[in-house]
N, C-alpha and C positions, 0 to 999 in steps of 0.2 A: 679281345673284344674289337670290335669292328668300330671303327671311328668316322665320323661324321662331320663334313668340312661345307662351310657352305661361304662359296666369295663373292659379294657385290659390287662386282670391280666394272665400271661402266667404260673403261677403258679397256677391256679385256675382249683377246678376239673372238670368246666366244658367245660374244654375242650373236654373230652370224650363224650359229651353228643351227642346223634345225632341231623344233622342239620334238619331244616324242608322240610316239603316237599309240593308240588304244586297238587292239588286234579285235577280231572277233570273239577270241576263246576269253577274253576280259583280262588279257596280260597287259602292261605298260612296258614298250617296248621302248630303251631309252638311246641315245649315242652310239653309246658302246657296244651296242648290237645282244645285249644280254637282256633274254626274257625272265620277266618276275610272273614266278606264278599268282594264282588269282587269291590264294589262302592269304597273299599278308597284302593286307590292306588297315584300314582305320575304323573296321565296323564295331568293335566293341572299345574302340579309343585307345587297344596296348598297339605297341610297337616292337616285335618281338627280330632281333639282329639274331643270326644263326652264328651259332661259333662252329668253331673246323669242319665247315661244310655238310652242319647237319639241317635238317629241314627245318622254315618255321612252322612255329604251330600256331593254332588255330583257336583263337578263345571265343569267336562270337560269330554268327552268321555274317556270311558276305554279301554287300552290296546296300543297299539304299532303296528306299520303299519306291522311289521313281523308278529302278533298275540300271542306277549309274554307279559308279566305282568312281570311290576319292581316286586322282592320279598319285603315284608314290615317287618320290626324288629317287636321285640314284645313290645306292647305300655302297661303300664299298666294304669287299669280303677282306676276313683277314687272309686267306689265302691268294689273295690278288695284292691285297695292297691299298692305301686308300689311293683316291684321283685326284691329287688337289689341283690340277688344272684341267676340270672340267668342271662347268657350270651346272649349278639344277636347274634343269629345264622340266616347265612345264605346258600345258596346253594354251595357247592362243583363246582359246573361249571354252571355257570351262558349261556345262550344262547346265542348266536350271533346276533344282532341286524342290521338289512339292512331295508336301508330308501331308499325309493322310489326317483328318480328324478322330478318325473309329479305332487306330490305331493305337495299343497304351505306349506311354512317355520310355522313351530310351535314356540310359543313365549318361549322361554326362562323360565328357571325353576326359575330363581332369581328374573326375572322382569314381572311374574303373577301377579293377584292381589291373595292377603292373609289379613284372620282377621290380626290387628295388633298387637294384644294380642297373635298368633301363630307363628308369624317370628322369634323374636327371640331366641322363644323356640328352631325352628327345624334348624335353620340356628348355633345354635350351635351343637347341637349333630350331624349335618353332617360333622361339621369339624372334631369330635372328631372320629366318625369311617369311614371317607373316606367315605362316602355314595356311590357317585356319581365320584370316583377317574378315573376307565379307561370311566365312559360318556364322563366330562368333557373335559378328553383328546381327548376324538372323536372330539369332538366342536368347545370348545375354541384352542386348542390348533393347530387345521389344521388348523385357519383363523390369529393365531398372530402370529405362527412359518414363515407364508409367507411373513408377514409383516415386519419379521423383516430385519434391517438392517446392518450386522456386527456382530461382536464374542461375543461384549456388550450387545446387541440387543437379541442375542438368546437366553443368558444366562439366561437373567433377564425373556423373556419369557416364559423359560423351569421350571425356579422356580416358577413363576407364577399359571403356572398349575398346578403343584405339589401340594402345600399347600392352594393358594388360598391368600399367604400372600405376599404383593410385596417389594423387601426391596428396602434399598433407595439407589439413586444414586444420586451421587456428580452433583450439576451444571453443571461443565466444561462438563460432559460425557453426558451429554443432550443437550450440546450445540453442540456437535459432527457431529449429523446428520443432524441437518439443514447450520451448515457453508458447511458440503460437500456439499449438494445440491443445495445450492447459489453458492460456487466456479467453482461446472458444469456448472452450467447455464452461470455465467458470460463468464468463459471460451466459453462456445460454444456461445454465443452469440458476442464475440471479432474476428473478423474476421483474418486467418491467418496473420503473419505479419506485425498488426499493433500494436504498442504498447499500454499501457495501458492509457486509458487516456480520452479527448475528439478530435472527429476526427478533423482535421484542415480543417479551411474555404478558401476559395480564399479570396484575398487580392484584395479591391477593392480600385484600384489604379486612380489615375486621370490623364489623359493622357496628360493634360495638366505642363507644367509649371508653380510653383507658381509666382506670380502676385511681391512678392518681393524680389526673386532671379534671374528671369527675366534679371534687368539690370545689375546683376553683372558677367554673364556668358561671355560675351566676353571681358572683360576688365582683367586686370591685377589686382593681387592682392593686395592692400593696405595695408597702415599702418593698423595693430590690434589697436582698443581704446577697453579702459577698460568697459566694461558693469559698469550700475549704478542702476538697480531697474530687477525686477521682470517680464517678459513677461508675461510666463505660468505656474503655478503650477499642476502639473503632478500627480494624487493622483489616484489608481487604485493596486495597490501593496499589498497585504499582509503578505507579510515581507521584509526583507532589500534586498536593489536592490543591484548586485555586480557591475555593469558597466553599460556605457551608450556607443552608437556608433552611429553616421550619416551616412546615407547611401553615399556611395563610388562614387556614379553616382552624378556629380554635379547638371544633370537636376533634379534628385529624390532626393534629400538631403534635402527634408521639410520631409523627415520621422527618426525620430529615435528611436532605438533599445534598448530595455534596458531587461535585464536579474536578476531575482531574486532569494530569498529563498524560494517563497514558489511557488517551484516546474514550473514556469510558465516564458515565455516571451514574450513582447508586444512589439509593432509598432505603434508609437501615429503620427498623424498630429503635429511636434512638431513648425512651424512655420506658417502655417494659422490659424488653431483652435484650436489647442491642445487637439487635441481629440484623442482615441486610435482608431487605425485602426481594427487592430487584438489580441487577445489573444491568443497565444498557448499553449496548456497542454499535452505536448507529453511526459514529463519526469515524473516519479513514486517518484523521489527526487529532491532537490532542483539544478535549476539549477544555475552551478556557471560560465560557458564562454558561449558565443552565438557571433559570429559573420558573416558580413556582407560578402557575395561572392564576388569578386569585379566586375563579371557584372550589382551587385544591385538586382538580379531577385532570390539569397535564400540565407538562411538563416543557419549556420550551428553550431551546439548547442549540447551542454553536459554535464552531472550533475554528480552528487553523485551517481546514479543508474548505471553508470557504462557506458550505453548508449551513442551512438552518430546519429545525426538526422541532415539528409540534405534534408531542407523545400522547395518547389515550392510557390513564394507566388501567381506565379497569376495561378497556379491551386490548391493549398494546398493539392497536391501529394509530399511523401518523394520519391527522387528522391535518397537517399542511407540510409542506417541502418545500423550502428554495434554496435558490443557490446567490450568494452574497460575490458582489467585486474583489472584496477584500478580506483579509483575516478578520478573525470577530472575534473581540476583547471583553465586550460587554453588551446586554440585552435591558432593557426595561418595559413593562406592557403600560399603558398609560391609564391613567387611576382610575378614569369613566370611562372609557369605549375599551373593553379588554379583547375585542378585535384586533387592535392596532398595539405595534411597539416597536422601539426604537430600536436601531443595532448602530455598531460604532466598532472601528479595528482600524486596521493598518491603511489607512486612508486618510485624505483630505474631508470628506465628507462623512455625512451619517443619513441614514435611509428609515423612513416609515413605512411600515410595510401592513398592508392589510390580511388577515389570513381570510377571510370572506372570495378576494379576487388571487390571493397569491401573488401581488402585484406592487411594487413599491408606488405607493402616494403622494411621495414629500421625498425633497432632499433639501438636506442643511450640510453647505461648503464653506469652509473657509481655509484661511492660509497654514494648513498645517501638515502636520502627519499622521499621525496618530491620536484617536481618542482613546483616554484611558478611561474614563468612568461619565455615567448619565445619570441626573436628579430632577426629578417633576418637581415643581411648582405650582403653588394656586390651582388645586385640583384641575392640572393637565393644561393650562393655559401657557404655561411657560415654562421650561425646562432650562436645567445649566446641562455645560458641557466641560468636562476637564482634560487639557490638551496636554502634549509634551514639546510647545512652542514657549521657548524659553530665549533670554539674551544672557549677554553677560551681568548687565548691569540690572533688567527689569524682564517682563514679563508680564507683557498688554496682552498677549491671548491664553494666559495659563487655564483660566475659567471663564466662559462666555456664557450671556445669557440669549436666549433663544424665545422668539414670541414661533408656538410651535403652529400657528394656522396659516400664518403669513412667511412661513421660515426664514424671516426677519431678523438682525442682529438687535439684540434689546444694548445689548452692555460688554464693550472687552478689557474696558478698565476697572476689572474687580480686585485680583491680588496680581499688587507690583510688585512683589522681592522675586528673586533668582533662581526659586524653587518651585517644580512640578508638584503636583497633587493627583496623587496614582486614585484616590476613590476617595467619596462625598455622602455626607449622611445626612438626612433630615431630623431635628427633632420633634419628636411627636406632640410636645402642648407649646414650646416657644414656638414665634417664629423667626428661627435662626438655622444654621446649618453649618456641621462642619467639615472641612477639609483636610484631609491627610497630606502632611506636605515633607520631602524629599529633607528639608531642613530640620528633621527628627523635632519635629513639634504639630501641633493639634490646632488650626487656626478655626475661629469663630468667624461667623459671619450674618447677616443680615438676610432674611429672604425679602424683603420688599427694598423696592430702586431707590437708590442709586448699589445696595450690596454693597454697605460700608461691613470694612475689617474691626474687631472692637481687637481695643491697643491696651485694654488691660485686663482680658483674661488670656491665656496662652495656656496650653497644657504640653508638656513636655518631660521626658526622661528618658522616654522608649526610644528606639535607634528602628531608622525608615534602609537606611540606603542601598537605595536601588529596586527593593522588592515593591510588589505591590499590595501592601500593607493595608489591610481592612480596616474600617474603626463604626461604630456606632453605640449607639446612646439605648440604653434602659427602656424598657416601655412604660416606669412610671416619668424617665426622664432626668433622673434625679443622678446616676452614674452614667459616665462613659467607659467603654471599652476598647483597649486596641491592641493588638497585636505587636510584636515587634521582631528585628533581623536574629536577636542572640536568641529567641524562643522564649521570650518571656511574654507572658499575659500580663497588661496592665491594665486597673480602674483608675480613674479622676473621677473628683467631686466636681457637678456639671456649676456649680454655684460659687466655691473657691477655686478651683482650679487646682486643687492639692489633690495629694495619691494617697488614694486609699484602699488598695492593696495590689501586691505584686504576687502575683503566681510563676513558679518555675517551670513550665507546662512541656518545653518540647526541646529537643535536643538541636534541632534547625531552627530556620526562620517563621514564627510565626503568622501565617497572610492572613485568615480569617476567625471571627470570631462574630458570636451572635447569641444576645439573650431568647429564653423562650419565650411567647408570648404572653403564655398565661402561668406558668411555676415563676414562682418569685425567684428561685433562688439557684435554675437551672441554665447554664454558661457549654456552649460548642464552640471547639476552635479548632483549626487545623492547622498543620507545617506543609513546611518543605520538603520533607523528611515522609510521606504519605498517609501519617496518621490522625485519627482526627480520636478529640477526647469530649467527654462529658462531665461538666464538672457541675457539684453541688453542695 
């Protein structure tokens, strides 16, 4: 086989040497005085070496739509010998090559067919003197330079051309261009305005009244008895639920509300079947408050994403959107203007927000961090706030009172001991209010000023630490309720202050719990653990 030497020796004398030249009959006439006939040329991209002086042959028409001939290096025969001290010379200015538009597409010089005993020959010595360096670029390089996408993109394709050799890039920079072009699509395909998520359904409500709330709607309300077993177990969650709530409307209060971590809140059938009505995925984070409008007809909701979301449920149009500073812990709408409600999270302050303008109204600041829980007062004149601003020894901003038209501090000397109060309850016929407090005990309190602490009832046994443990009071008033870390359910006598009864309710921590408004004797609580129960 005839072998192929090609040297770039810029020190070499032949450089002086003249290049060849192109005859009339379309032979390339080189140095060595020996004519190449016009058959082996690069028109069908083989490269065909003759062995013991047989002729090459001829795979493809010769020449070039302009009427030029690629020039051919000089090859040496095995009968001669190779030359390794002579240079390939080529033409001083090579011709200008224009390809016809009407003409169909020629195959590619790489992906001919060739002996396979000749490729690797000729496909290295083209690397080694650029054969083919300004073709390629005609070629290849006007079809990936359009291609490409970005600074990354061109770069790698302008090497590409060049050498022929493509170097490597790192994963992450190859994952570059298909996240953008998923993140467009998603985006254009998310309609203004709505957030991310799954779009909400109507809530297909039954016009009816339930069949065992029915008799208790015109009657007074009775003594609460303690629940004793298990109604419905509530399982559809995948992660820990923060609260549970019945709807506000006595005819509609077979539905309740329950809000989670992962990202989601539902509406189940909680006393015919216990089924879930709705799912909604309108938050990007976990949501932590969700509560009930008090016409019963939405819903209004707020997470870690910063987001706040006021649901229609019998069209599953948001009916308001905003977007909050801060994380958001907890919601309340204010007991006369249901326009308005407060939010509260991972912030110094807390914000009024009107849903009418979309537009915060009011802000109440003070020296803290975090609000963990919000309670109206004096039908909306005054509101408390529960902080996680603590000392060692006391704790002058644990609970503050708020005059809410002038966002004025009313009072931050209400509870002095060393412990936070993650959520606050009102009772419905005293005026007093309790506080869940981190020192695994139930503190009383006073709604009119100064919000003296009363030092001889205390309710105590349930274990707080660290969660944020739900508690409220009976709707006759007469029991408390509250949650606890080992998952037990516990009542106190709101009069003695003694326990009167314990339920073994959840294998986690129990955070919320809530009488029904109108069933005397129906109890919802939820864990940590994502399941929420119905007890009777």
């Amino acid at each position: 086989m005839a072998s192929l030497v090609a040297y770039d020796d810029s020190d070499s004398e032949a450089e002086t040497e003249p290049a060849g030249s192109l005859n009339a009959m379309g032979q390339v006439k080189d140095t060595s005085g020996v004519a190449r006939p016009p058959g082996q040329d690069f028109a069908s991209g083989t490269l065909d070496v003759p062995k013991g002086g047989a002729q090459p042959t001829k795979h493809g028409s010769c020449g070039d739509p302009g009427g030029y001939h690629l020039p051919l290096a000089c090859l040496g025969r095995s009968d001669r010998g190779s030359c390794p001290s002579q240079r390939l010379q080529w033409p001083g200015k090579e011709p200008q090559v224009t390809f016809p538009t009407n003409e169909p597409s020629r195959s590619s010089l790489w992906t001919s067919h060739v002996p396979a005993s000749h490729v690797p020959l000729a496909a290295a010595r083209f690397k080694q003197v650029k054969l083919f360096r300004d073709f390629s670029k005609s070629s290849f390089c006007a079809q990936s330079e359009s291609q490409t996408v970005g600074k990354n993109g061109s770069s790698l394709q302008k090497k590409k051309c060049e050498d022929g050799v493509v170097p490597y890039t790192p994963k992450r920079l190859r994952q570059l261009p298909a996240l953008r072009m998923e993140t467009g699509k998603a985006n254009e395909a998310a309609p203004q305005g709505r957030p991310a998520g799954r779009a909400p359904a109507p809530l297909c409500v039954a016009p009816r009244v339930s069949e065992f709330i029915q008799p208790y709607l015109n009657s007074h309300y009775k003594e609460t008895t303690v629940p004793q077993k298990v109604l419905f177990y509530l399982r559809g969650h995948r992660g820990p639920v923060n609260s549970v709530q019945w709807c506000p409307v006595l005819s509609q209060s077979h539905m309740l509300l329950s809000t989670s971590m992962d990202k989601t809140f539902k509406v189940w059938n909680a006393v015919d079947s216990g089924y879930c009505l709705q799912t909604y995925s309108l938050h990007t984070e976990a949501v932590r408050a969700a509560r009930w409008s008090p016409c019963g007809r939405r819903i209004l909701s707020g997470g870690f994403d910063f987001a706040l979301h006021l649901t229609d449920l019998e069209t599953g149009t948001q009916l308001f959107s905003g977007r909050s500073d801060f994380r958001i812990t907890t919601l309340k709408f204010h007991p006369k203007d249901h326009n308005i409600f407060l939010c509260g999270g991972f912030s110094s302050e807390m914000k009024a927000w009107d849903i009418r303008t979309s537009k915060v109204m009011r802000s109440y600041k003070a020296t803290i961090q975090q609000t963990l829980d919000i309670l109206f007062l004096r039908e909306g004149s005054e509101f408390l706030s529960s902080t996680d601003a603590s000392t060692r020894d006391s704790a002058d901003r644990t609970i503050i009172a708020w005059d809410f038209r002038t966002s004025a501090k009313i009072s931050n000397q209400i509870f002095h001991e060393r412990f936070t109060c993650p959520s606050l309850a009102l009772h419905p016929r005293e005026p007093v209010f309790l506080a869940q407090t981190n020192g695994n005990y139930l503190a009383l309190f006073s709604t009119v000023w100064p919000y003296r602490m009363s030092r001889r009832r205390r309710y105590e046994g349930h274990k707080v630490e660290g969660y944020s443990v739900g508690c409220e009071c009976s709707p006759g008033g007469d029991l408390l309720v509250t949650g606890s870390a080992d998952g037990r359910v516990l009542m106190y006598s709101f009069r003695t202050a003694s326990r009167a009864c314990t339920l073994q309710g959840h294998t986690q921590a129990c955070v919320g719990t809530t009488y029904h408004p109108v069933l005397p004797s129906v109890l919802a609580t939820c864990s940590w653990g994502g399941d929420v129960k119905i007890w009777h």
